[in-house]
Backbone as numpy.savetxt, mean C-alpha at the origin, in Angstrom:
# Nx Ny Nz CAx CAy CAz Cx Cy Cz
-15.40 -21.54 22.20 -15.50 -21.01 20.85 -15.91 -22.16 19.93
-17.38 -21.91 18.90 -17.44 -22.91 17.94 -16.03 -23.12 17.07
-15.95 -24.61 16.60 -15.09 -24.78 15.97 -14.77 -24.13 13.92
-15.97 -23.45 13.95 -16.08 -22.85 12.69 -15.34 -21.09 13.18
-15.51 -20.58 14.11 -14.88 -19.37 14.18 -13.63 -19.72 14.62
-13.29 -20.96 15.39 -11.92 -20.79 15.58 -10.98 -20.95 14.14
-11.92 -22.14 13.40 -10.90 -22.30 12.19 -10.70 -21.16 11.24
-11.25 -20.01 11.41 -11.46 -18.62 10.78 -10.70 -18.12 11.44
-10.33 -17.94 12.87 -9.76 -17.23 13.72 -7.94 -17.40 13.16
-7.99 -18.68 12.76 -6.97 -19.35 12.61 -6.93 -19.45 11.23
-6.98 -18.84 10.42 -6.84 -18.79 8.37 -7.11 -16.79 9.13
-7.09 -16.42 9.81 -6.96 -14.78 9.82 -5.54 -14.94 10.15
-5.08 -15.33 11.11 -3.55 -15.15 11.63 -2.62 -15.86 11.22
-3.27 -16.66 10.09 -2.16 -17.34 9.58 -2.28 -16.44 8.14
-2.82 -15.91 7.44 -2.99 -14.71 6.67 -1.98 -13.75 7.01
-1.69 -13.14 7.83 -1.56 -11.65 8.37 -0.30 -12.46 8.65
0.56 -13.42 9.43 1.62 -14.24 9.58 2.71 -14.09 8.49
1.61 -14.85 7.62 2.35 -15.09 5.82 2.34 -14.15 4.92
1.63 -13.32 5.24 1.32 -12.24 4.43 1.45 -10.64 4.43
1.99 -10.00 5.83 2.20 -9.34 6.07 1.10 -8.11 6.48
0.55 -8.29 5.24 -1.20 -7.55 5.03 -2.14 -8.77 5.16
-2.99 -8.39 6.32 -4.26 -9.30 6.57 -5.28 -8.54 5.25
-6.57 -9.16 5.46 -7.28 -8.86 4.61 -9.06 -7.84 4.63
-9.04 -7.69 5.94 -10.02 -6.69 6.55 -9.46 -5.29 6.44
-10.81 -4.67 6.05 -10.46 -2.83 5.79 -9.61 -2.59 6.95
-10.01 -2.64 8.23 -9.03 -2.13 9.48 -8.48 -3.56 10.00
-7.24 -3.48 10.77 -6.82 -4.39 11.58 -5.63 -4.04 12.41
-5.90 -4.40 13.70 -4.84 -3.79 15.07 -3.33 -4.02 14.34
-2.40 -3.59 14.38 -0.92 -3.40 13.96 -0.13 -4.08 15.52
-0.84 -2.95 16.08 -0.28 -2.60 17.55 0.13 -1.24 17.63
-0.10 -0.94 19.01 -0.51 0.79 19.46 1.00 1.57 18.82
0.57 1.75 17.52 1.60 2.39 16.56 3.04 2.18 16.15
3.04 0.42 16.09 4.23 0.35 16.07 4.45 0.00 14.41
5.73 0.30 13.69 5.58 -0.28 12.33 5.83 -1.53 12.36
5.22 -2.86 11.72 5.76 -4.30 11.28 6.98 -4.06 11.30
7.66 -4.97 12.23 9.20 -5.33 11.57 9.53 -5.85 10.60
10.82 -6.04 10.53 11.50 -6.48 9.25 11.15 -5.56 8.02
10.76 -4.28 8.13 10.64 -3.48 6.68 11.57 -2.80 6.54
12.55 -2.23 5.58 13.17 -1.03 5.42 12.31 0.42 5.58
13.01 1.09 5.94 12.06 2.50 6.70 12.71 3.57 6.15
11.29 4.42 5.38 11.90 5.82 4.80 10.96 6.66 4.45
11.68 8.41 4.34 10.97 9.36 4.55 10.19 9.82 3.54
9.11 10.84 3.56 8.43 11.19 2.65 9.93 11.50 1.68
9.62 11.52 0.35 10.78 11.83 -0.78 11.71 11.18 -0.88
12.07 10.57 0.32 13.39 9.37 0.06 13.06 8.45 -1.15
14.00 8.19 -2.06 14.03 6.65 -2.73 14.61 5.84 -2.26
14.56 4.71 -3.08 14.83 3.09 -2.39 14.85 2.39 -3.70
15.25 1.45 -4.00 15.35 0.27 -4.98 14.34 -0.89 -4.69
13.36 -1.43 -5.21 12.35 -2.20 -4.66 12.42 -3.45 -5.78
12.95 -4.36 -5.65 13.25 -5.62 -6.33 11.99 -6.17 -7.28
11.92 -6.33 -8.46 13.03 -6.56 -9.27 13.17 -5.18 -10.37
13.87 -4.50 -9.92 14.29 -3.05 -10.82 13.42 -1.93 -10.69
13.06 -1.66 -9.54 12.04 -0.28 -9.04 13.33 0.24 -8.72
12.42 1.77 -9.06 12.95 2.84 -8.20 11.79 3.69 -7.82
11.50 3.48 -5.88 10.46 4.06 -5.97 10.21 5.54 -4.68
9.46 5.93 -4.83 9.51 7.32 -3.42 8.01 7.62 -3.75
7.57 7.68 -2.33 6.14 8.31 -1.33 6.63 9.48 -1.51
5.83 10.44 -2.71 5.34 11.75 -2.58 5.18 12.52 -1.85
3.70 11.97 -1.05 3.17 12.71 -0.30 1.51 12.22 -0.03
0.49 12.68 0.90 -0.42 12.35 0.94 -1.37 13.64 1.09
-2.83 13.32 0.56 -3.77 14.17 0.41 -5.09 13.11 0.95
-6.14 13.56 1.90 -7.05 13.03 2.33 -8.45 13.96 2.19
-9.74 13.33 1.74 -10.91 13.84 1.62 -11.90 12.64 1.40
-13.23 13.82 0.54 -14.30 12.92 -0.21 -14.08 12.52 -1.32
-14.66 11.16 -1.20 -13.60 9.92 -2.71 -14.19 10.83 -3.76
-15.61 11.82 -3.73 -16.30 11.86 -4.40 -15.56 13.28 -5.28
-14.65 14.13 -4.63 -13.28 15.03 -5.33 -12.30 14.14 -5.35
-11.61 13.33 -4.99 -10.44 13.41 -4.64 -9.96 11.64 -5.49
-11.32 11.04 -5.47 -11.30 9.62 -6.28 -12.71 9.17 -7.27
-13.13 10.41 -7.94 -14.61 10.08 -8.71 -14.70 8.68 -9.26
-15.53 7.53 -9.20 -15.56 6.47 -10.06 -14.55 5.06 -9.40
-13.52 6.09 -8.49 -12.60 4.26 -8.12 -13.21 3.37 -7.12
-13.94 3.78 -5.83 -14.70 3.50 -5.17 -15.97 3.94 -4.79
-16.47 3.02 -3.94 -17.73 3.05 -3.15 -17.43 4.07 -1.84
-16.43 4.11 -1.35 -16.30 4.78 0.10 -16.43 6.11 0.11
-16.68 6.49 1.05 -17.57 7.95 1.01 -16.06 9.14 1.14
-14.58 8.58 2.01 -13.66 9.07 2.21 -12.16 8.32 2.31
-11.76 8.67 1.10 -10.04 8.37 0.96 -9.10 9.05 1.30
-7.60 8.50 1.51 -6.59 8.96 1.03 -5.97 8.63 0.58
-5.19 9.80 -0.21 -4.38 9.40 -1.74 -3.00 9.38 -1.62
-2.20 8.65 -1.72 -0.82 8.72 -0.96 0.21 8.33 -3.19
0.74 9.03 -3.07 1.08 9.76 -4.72 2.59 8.80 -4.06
2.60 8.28 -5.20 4.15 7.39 -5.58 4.73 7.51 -6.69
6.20 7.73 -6.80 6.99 8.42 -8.19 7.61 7.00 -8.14
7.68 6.67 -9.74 8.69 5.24 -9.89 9.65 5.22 -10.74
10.82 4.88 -10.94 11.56 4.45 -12.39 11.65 2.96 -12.73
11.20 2.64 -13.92 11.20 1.76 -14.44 13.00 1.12 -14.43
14.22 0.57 -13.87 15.67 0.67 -13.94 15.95 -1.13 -14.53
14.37 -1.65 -14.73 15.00 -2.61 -15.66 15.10 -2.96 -16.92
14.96 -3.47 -18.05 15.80 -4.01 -19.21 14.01 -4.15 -19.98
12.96 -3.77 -19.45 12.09 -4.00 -20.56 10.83 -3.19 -19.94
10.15 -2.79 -20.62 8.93 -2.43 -20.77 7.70 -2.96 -19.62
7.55 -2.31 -18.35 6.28 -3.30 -17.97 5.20 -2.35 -16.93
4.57 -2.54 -16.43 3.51 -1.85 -15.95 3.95 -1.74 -13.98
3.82 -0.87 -13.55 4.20 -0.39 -12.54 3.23 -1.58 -11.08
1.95 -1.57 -11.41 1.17 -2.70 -10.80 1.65 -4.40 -11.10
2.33 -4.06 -12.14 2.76 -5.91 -12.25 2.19 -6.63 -13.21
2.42 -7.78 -13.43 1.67 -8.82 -14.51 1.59 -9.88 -13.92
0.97 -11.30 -14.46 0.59 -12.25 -13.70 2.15 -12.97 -13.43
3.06 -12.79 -14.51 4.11 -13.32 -14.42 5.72 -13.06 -13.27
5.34 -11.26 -13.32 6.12 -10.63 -12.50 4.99 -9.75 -11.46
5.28 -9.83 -10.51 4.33 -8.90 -9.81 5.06 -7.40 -9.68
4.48 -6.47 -9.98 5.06 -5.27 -9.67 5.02 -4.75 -7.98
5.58 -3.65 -7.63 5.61 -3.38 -6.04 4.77 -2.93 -5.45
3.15 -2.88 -6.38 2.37 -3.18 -5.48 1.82 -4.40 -5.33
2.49 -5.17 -5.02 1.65 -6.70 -4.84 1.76 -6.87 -3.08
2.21 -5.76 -2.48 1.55 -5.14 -1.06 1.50 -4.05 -0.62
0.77 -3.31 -0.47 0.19 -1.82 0.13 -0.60 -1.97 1.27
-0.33 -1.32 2.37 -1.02 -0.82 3.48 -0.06 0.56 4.10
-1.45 0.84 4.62 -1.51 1.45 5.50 -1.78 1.82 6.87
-1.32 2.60 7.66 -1.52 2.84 9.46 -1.81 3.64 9.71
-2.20 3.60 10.79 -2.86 5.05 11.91 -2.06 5.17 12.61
-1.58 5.95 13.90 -1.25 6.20 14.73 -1.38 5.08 15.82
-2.87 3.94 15.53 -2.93 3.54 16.74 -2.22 2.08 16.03
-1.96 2.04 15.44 -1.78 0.64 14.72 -2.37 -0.25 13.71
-3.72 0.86 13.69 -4.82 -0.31 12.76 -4.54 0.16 11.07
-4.52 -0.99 10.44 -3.86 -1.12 9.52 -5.37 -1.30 7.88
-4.96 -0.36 6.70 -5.91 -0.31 6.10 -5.27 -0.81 4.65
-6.18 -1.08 3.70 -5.67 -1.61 2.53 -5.95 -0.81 1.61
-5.10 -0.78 0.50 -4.96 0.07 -0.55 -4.95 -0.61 -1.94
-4.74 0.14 -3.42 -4.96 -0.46 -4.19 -3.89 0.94 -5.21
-3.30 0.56 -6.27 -2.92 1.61 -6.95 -3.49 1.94 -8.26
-3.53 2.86 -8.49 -4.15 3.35 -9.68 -3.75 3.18 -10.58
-4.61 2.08 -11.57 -3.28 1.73 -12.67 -2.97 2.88 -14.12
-1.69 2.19 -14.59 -0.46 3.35 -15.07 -0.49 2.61 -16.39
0.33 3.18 -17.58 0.14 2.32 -18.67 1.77 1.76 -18.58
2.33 0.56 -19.01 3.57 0.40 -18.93 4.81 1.22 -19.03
5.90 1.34 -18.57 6.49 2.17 -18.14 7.84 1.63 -18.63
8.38 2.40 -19.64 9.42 1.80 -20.32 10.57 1.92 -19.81
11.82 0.96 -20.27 13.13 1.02 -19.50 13.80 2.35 -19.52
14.54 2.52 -17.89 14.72 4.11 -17.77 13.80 4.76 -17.63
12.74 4.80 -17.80 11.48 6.39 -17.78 10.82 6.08 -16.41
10.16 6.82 -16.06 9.85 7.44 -14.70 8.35 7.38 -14.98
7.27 7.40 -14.37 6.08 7.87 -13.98 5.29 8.09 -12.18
4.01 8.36 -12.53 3.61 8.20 -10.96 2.12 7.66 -10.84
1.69 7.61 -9.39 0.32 7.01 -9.52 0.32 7.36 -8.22
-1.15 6.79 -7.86 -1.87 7.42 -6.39 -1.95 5.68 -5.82
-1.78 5.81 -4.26 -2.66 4.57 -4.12 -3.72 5.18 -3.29
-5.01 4.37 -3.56 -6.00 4.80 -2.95 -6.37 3.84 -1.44
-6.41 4.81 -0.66 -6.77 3.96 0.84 -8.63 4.54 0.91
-9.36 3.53 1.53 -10.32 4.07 2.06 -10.44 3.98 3.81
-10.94 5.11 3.91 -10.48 4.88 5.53 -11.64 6.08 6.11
-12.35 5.77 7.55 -13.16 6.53 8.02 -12.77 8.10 8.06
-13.94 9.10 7.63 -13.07 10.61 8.36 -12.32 10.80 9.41
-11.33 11.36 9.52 -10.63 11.78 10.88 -9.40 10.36 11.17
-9.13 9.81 10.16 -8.49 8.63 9.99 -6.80 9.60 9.68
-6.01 9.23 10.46 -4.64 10.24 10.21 -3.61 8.60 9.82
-3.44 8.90 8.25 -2.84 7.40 8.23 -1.21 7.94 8.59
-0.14 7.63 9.10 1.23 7.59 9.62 1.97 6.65 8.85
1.58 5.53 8.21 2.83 4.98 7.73 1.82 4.08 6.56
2.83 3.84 5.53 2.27 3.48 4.67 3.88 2.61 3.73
3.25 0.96 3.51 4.01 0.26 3.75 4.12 -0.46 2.10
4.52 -0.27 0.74 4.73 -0.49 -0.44 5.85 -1.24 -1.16
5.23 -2.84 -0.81 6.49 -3.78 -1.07 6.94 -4.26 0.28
7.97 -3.92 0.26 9.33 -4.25 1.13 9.57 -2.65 2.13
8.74 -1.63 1.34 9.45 -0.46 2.11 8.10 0.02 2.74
8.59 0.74 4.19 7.55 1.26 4.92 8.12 3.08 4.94
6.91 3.65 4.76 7.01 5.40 4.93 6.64 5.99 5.69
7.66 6.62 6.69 6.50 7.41 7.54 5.95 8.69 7.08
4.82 9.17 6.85 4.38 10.02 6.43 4.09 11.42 7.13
């Protein structure tokens, strides 16, 4: 192996190591297993997601970006996986995060069945005041016939 793909080979797995989410549209998981170390929960379950979420996986809807996501992407087919949140801390802030605090999406993915793992992005929300509730979509792009199974937001993984 040239020494330019290995040192790539090696800033990919040390990525995906440290980071939990590598950085390619697809990437092997393993033949459907979820990452360890996540807390694990069902469509509608809540969870507490540090620092002062309260959050729960909806549900998911899959099609053409061109109904289902007009204007957010380029990809010809998404899915939309709908997240309900409560704001349960002491001030005013935006559900995606700020440069100062990151909100709980500062990791999203998603899985297939076989393991391969896709990246997402959430639809941003306008700040979300202490106590109040809102929701948002995250958007995955992923080939037709793509059945995503788990979908992993923060600290918490969903099976869907």
């Amino acid at each position: 192996m040239d020494p330019l793909a290995a040192r790539l080979r090696a800033a990919a797995l040390a990525s995906l190591l440290l980071g939990g989410c590598g950085r390619s549209p697809a990437q092997r998981a393993g033949p459907g297993t979820a990452p360890s170390g996540y807390r694990t929960y069902q469509v509608n379950q809540q969870w507490d997601e540090p620092p002062g979420w309260r959050l729960a996986v909806t549900g998911i809807r899959c099609g053409a970006a061109a109904t289902l996501a007009p204007g957010d992407t380029d990809a010809d087919h998404v899915c939309l996986v709908a997240v309900r949140f409560t704001n349960e801390g002491n001030t005013s802030r935006p559900f995606t995060g700020t440069a100062d605090e990151p909100g709980p999406t500062w990791r999203i993915c998603a899985y297939d069945a076989q393991g391969d793992e896709f990246h997402g992005h959430a639809r941003p929300v306008d700040p979300t005041a202490p106590g109040a509730s809102g929701g948002t979509d995250l958007v995955f792009e992923v080939p037709v016939g793509v059945d995503l199974r788990r979908v992993l937001v923060a600290q918490g993984m969903v099976r869907l």
